[in-house]
C-alpha positions in Angstrom: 0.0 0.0 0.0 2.5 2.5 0.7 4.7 1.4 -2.3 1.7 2.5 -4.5 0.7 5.6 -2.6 4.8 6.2 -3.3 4.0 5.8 -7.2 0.9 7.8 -7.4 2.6 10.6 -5.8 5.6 10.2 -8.6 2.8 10.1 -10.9 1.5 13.4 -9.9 4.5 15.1 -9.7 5.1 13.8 -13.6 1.7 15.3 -14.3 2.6 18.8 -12.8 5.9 19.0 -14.7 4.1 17.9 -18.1 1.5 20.4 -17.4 4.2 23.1 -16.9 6.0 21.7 -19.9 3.0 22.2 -22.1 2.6 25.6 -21.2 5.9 26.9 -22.0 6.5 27.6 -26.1 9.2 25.4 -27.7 11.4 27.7 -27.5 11.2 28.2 -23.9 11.1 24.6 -23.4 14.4 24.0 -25.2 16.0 26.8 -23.7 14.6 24.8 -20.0 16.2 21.8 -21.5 19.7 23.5 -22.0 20.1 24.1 -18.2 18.6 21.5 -17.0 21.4 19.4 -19.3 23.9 21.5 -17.9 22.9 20.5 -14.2 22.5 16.8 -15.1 25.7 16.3 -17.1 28.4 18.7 -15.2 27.2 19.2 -11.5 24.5 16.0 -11.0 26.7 14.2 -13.3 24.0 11.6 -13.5 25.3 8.3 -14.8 28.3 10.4 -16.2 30.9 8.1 -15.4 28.8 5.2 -17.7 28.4 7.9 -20.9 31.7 8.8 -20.3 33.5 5.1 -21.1 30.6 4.8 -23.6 31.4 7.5 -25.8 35.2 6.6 -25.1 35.2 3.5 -26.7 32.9 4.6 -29.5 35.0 7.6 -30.5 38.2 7.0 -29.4 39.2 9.7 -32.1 37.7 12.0 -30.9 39.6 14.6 -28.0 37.9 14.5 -24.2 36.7 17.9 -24.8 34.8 16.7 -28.2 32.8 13.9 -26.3 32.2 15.7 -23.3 30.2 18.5 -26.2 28.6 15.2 -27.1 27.5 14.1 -23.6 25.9 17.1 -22.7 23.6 17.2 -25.9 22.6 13.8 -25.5 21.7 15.2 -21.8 19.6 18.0 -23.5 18.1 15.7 -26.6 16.6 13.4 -23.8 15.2 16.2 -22.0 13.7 17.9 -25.4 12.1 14.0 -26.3 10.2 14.0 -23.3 9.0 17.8 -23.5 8.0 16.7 -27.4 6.2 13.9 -26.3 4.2 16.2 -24.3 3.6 18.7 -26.9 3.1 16.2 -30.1 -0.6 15.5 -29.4 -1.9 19.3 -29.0 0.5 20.4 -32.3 1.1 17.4 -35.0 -2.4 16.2 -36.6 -3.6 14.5 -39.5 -3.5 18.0 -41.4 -0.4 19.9 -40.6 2.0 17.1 -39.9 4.7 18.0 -43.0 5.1 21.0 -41.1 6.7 19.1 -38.2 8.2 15.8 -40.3 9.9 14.9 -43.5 10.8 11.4 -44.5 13.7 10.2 -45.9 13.7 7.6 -48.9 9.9 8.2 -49.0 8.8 5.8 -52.0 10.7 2.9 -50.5 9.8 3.5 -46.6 6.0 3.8 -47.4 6.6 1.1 -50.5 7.2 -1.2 -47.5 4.8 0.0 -45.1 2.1 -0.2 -47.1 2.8 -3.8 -49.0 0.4 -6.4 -48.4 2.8 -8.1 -46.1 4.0 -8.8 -42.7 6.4 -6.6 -41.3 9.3 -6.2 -38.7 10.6 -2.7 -37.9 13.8 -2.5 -36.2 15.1 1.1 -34.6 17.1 1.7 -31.8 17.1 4.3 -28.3 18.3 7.1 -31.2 16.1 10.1 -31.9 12.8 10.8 -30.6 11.7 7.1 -31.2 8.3 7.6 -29.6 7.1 10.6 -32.0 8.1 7.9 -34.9 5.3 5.5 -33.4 3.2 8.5 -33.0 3.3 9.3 -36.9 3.1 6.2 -37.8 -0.7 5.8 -36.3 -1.4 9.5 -37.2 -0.8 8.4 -41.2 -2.7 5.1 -40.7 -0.5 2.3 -40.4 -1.1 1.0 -37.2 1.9 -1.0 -35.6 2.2 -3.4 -32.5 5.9 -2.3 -30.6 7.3 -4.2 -28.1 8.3 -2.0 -24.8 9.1 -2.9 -21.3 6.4 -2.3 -18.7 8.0 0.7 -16.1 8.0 -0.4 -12.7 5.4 2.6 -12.0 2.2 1.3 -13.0 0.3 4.7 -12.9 3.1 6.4 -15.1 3.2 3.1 -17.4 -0.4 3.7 -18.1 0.1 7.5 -18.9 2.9 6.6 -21.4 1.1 4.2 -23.4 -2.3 6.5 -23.3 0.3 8.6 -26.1 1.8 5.5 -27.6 -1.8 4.8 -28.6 -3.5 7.6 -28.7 -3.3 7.2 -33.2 -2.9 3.5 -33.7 0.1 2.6 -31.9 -0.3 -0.7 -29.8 1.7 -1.8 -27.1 3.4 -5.5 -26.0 4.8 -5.9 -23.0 8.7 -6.8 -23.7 8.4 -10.0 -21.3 5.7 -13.0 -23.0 4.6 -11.1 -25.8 6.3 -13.7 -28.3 3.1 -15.4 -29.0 1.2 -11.9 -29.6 4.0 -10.9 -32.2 3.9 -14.1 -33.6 0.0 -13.6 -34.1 1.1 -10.1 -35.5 3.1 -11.2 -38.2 0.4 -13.9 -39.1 -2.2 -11.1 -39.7 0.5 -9.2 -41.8 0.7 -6.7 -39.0 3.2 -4.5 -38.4 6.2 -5.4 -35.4 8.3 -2.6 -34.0 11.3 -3.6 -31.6 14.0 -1.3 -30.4 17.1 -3.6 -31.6 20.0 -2.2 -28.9 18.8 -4.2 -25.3 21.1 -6.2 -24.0 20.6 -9.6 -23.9 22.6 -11.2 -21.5 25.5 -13.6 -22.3 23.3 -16.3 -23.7 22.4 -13.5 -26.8 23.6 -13.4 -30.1 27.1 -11.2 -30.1 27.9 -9.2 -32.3 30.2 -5.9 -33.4 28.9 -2.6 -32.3 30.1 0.8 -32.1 33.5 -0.2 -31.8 32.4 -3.2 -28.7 30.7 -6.8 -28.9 27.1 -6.3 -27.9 24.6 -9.4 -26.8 21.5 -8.9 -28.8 18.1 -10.2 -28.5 18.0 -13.4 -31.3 14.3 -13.3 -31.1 14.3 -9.8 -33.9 16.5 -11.6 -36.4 14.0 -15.0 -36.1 10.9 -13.2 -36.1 11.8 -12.2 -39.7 14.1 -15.5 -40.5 10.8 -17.5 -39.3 8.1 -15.5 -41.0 9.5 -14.3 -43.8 8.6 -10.8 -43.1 11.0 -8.3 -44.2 13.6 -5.8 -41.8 13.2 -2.9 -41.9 15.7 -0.6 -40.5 14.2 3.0 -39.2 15.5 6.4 -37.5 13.7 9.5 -36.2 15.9 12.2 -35.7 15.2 15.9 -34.5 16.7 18.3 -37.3 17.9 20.8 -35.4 15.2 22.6 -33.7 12.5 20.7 -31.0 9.5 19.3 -32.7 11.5 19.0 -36.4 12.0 15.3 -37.2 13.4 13.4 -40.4 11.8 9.9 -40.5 14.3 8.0 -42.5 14.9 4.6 -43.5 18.5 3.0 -43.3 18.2 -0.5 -44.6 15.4 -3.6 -45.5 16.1 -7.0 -45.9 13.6 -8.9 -47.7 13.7 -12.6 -47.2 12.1 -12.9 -51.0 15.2 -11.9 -52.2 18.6 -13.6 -51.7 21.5 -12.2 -49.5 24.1 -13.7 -47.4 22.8 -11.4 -44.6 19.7 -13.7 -44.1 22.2 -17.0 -44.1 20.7 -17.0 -40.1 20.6 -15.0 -36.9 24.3 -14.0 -36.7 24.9 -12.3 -40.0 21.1 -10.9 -39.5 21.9 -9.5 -36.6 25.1 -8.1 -37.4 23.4 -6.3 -40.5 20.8 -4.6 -38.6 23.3 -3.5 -35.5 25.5 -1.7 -38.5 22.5 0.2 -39.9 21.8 1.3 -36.7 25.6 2.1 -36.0 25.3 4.4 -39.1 22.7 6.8 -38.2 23.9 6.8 -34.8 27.6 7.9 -36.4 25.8 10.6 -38.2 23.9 11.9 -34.7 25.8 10.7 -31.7 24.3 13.5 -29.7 20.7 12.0 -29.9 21.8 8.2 -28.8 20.9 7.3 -25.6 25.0 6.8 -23.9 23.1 6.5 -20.7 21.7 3.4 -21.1 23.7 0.6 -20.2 24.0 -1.6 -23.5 27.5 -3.1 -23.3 28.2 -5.3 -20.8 30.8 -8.0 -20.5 30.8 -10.9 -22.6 31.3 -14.2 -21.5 34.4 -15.8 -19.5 36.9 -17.1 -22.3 36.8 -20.4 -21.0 33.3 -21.0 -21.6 33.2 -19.4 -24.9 35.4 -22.1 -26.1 34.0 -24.7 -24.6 32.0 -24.8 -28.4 33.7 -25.1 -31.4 32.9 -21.6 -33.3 31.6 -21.4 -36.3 31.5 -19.1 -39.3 27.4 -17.9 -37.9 28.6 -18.6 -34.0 26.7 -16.5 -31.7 29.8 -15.8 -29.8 30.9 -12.2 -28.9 33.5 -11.2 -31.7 36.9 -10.9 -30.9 37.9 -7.4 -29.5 41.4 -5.8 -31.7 44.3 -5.9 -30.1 
């Protein structure tokens, strides 16, 4: 009882800073954002010690001074996502909406989203991510995305009411395998943020510069169905509330390529893709979350042959 008295309070609170959010123009709210980016990054310094080595090992090119620019707009782009979130639904409708977005590769993003197919989208915690779900409901594809429940019930509920407020649906990321499955049978439309870690027993691959345990389940559910990959991005173009909806890659199991040989080289195709856009934007990746993590102990790794579509992490370079 207290626990959830504890959570409706958060959930409150949330509701009181929206409403204050929504209130303020953009510009105000971005200008909000760059302080409050400045506290988190350089005097909270929250989870600064974890961007730091992530951005280290992914830009090892780059000076101290050139990552720590980077940390503290990744800082401000996560603030701005949430204050878009709050603004999307009173400013971006079915009428004005290439006012606020422009898509990339057009004819062969909507080519795919409108064939009379089954469908797997794969994006990553890049962009505003959330206002990509958004538009896609808003110009009448619906799409089923696989999220993790938050531990707050109450502000899990007020995240999906704008997830599905245009014809976004929700799975919950633990059990919903069966549900996708049915998904993909109806020629639906899968979304699945492709970066989680998966834990040592996950398909490892190269990424940003580190091996990375992935999820095999999003390389299967197209290998299985025959549904083709598609890889997406939402990116804010400079200013808040300005996206470019792009499309970085498709595989198509209907046509042959030694990227669908199985889960491995799958895998390792869609990671890249995702490693692009995130080269072209680093500012807007999430380096906060957690998404390399040890590999397994040598020993056990060769305690199986490998093989040339092993799911074993990849050798680091000496």
């Amino acid at each position: 009882m207290v626990r959830r008295l504890g959570q409706y309070a958060v959930y409150l609170m949330v509701r009181v800073v929206i409403s204050i959010i929504q209130a303020l123009s953009l510009d105000a709210a971005a200008a909000v954002a760059r302080t409050l980016a400045w506290l988190l990054c350089d005097v909270v310094r929250l989870r600064r010690r974890l961007v730091d080595e992530n951005l280290a090992a992914s830009f090892p090119e780059k000076s101290v001074s050139e990552r720590a620019q980077i940390a503290r707009a990744q800082y401000e782009h996560l603030l701005l996502l949430a204050f878009e979130i709050a603004h999307a639904p009173r400013k971006i409708h079915e009428t004005n909406w290439r006012k606020f977005v422009t898509i990339h590769r057009k004819r062969e993003l909507v080519s795919a989203m409108l064939a009379p197919r089954p469908r797997v989208i794969v994006t990553a915690h890049f962009g505003n991510f959330e206002i990509a779900g958004f538009m896609s409901g808003l110009l009448g594809i619906p799409t089923f995305t696989v999220a993790r429940t938050l531990d707050n019930p109450y502000l899990d509920d007020y995240l999906n009411q704008f997830r599905e407020l245009k014809g976004q649906f929700i799975l919950p990321k633990v059990g919903s395998a069966p549900q996708a499955d049915a998904v993909l049978a109806m020629e639906g439309t899968l979304v699945l943020l492709g970066d989680h870690h998966a834990g040592p027993k996950g398909c490892w691959v190269e990424f940003m510069n580190r091996p990375a345990s992935c999820h095999k389940a999003v390389a299967l559910f197209t290998l299985l169905s025959g549904a083709p990959m598609i890889v997406t991005y939402c990116r804010r173009l400079g200013k808040p509330l300005q996206f470019e909806l792009g499309l970085a890659g498709i595989q198509d199991p209907l046509v042959t390529s030694s990227e669908l040989a199985g889960v491995k080289p799958l895998t390792q195709w869609y990671n890249s893709r995702l490693e692009e856009f995130i080269r072209d934007c680093p500012s807007q990746y999430w380096w906060v979350h957690n998404r390399w993590r040890d590999p397994p102990a040598k020993k056990k790794i060769k305690a199986a042959e490998p093989t040339a579509s092993s799911d074993e992490p990849p050798a680091r370079a000496a």
